[in-house]
VMD Tcl script that draws the C-alpha trace (Angstrom):
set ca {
  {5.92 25.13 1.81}
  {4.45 22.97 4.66}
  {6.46 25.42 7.13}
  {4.76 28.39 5.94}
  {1.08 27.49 5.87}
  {1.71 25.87 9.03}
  {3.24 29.01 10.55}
  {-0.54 30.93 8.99}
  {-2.39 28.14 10.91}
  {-0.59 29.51 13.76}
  {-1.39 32.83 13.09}
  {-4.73 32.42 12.12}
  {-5.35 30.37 15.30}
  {-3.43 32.58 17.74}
  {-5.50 36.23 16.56}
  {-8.64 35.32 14.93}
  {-10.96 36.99 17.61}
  {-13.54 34.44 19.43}
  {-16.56 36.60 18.41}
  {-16.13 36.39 14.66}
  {-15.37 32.55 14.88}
  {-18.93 32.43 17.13}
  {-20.52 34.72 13.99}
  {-19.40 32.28 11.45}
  {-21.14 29.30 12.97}
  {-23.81 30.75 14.39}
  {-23.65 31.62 18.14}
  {-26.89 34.29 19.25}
  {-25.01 37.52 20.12}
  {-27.76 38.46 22.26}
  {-27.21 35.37 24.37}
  {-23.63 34.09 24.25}
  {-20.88 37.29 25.50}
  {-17.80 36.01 23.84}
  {-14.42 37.43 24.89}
  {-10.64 36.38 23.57}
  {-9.09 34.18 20.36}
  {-10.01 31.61 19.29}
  {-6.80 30.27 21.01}
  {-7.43 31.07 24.12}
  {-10.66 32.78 25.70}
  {-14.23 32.10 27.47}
  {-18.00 32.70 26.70}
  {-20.71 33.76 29.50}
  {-24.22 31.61 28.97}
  {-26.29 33.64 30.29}
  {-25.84 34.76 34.22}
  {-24.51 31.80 35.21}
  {-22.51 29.65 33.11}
  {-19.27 30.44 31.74}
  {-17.30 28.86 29.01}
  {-13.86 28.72 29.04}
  {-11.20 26.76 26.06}
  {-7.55 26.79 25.48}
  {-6.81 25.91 21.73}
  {-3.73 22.99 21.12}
  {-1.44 24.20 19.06}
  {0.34 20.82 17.93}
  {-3.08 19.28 17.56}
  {-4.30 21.75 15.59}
  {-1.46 21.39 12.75}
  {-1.51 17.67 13.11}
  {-5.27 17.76 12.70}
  {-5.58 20.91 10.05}
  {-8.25 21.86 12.50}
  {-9.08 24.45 15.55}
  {-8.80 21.50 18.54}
  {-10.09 23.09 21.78}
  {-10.21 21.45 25.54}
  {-12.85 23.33 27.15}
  {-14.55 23.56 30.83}
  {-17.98 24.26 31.45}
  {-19.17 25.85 34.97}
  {-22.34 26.64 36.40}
  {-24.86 25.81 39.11}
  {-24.69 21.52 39.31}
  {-21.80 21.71 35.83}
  {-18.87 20.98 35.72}
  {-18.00 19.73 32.45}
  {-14.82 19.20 30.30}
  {-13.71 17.98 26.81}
  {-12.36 18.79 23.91}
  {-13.33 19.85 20.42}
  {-12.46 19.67 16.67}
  {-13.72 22.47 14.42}
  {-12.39 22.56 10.66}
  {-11.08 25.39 9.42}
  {-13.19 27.89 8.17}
  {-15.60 27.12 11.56}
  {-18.10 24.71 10.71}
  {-19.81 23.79 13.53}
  {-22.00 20.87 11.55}
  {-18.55 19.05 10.91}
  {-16.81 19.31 14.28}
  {-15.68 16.25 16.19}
  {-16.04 16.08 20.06}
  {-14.75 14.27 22.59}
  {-13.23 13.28 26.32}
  {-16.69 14.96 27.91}
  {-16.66 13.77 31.13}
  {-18.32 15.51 34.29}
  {-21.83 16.99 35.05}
  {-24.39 18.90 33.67}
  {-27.22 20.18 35.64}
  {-30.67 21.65 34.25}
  {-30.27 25.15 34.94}
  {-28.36 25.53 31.53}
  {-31.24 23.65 29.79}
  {-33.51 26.50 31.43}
  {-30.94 29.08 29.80}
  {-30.30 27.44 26.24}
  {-34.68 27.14 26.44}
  {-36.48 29.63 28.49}
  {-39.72 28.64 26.84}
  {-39.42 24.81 27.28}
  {-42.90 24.37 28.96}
  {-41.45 21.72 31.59}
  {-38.95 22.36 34.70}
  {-37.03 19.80 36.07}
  {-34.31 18.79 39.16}
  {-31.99 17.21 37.02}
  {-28.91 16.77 36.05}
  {-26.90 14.68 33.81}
  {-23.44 12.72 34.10}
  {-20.97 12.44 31.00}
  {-17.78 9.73 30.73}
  {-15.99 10.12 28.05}
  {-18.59 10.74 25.16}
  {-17.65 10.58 21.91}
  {-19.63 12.63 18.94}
  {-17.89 12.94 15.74}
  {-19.89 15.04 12.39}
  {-17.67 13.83 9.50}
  {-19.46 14.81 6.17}
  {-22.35 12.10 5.69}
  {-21.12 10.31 8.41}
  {-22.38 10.76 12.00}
  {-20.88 8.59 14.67}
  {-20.95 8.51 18.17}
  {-20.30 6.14 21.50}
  {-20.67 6.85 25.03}
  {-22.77 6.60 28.32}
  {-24.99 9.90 29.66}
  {-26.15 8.73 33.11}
  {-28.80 10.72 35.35}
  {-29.65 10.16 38.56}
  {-33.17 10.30 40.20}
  {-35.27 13.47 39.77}
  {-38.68 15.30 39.27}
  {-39.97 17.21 36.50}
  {-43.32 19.54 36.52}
  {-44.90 21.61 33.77}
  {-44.45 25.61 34.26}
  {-48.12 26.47 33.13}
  {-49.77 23.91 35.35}
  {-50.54 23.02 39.19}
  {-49.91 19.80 38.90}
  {-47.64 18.23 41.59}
  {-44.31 17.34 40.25}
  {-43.26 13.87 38.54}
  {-40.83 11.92 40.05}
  {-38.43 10.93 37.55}
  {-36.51 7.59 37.96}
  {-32.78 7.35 37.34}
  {-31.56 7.22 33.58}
  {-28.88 5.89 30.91}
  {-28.94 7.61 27.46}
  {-26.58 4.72 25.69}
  {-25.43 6.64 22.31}
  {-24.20 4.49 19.34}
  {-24.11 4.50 16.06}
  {-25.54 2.20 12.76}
  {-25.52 3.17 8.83}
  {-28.00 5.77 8.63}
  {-26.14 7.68 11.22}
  {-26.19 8.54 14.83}
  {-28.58 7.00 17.61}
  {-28.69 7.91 21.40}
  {-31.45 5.56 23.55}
  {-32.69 6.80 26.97}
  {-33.85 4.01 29.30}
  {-34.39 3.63 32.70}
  {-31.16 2.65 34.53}
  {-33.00 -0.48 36.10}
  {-35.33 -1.87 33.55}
  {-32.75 -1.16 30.35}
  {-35.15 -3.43 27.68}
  {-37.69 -0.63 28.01}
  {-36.89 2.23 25.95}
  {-37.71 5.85 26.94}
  {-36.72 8.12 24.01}
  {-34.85 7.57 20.74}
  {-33.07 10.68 19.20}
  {-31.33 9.80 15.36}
  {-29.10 12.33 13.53}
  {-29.34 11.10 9.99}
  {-26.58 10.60 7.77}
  {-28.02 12.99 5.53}
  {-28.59 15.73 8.74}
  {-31.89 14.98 10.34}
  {-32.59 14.64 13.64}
  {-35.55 12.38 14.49}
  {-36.58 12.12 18.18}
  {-38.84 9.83 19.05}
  {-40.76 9.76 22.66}
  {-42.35 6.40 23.08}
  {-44.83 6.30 25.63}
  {-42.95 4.65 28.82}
  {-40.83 8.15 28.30}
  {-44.15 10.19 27.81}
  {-45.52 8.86 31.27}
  {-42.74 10.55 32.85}
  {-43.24 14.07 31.47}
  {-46.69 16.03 33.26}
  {-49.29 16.27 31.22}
  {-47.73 14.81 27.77}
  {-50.31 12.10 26.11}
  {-48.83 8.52 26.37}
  {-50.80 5.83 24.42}
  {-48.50 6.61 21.31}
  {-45.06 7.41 19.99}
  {-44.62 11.38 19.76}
  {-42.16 11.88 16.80}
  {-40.43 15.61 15.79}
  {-38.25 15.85 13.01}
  {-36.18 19.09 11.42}
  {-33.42 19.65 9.76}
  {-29.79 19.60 11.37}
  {-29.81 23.52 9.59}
  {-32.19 24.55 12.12}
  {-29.60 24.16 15.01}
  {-26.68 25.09 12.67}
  {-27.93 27.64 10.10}
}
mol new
graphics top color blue
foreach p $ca { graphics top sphere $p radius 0.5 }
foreach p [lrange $ca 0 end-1] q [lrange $ca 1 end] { graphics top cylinder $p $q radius 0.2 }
display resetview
């Protein structure tokens, strides 16, 4: 009995095409070009990033689960790490982890061509830790970025600089936290993004952080919240 649906987990890992695992949680066709299994295969971002993932077999049956190490290249990335998806492809219950490398903005300008601010940035990962277990989010790790500027698209403003950063992610009993500071004055916190327990995400921009961004007020918190669903339909 365990042989056989272990040998369909095989199967069903091995041929299930990449595009109808990237329909089922939710991938834009019209901006992700998805090509290969789910076993083995690689997405192109855009015009300039491409994702590429070999699927583990023997962690996938030890696991029940589609585990996938993954590298991420582009202009200032070069990211790995691996992933956990539960089978059928849930995306809102995956578990990753081992990210380490860099990530530079010019995928932020691809995942949000309408994000009103540019920026010379990029962002360091070592060995972040994210996991999405039903009602329980969890996380631990260090993003570090070093110094930058941001400016606003719309606006002739001269560009902010923007000092080094530490995004210190944790988590407590309502879920998942992730604090930005300032590498060199750590007390003072930028930003505070929450994913709630009960899939929420609450970011919070408090107004050291909303000095840094051009033309954003800064004598009060900013607050956004939505639904995890709105990412992960």
């Amino acid at each position: 009995m365990l042989l056989g649906i272990a040998a369909f987990l095989v199967s069903v890992v091995t041929h299930m095409p990449a595009r109808f695992a990237a329909k089922q949680i939710g991938l834009p066709s019209d901006a992700v070009q998805v090509s290969g299994t789910i076993w083995t295969g690689y997405a192109r971002l855009g015009d300039a990033h491409i994702l590429s993932w070999q699927t583990s077999g023997w962690e996938s049956l030890r696991r029940m689960a589609v585990v996938v190490n993954w590298h991420l290249e582009g202009p200032q990335t070069d990211l790995t790490g691996r992933i956990a998806v539960p089978l059928p492809p849930r995306a809102d219950r995956a578990e990753l982890d081992a990210v380490r490398g860099t990530l530079g903005w010019a995928l932020v300008d691809a995942a949000l061509p309408d994000l009103p601010i540019r920026c010379e940035a990029m962002a360091v990962f070592d060995g972040l830790r994210v996991g999405l277990a039903p009602g329980v989010r969890i996380a631990e790790g260090m993003i570090l970025a070093p110094k930058g500027q941001c400016e606003r698209r719309d606006s002739d403003m001269p560009p902010v600089p923007t000092p080094a950063l530490t995004a210190a992610l944790s988590s407590d009993s309502e879920g998942l936290v992730a604090v930005l500071v300032q590498t060199d004055l750590p007390q003072t916190p930028l930003a505070t993004a929450r994913l709630t327990n009960t899939d929420r995400i609450i970011v919070t921009i408090h107004p050291a952080g909303a000095a840094l961004v051009p033309g954003m007020p800064s004598s009060a918190d900013s607050e956004i919240e939505l639904p995890l669903a709105t990412l992960f339909p």
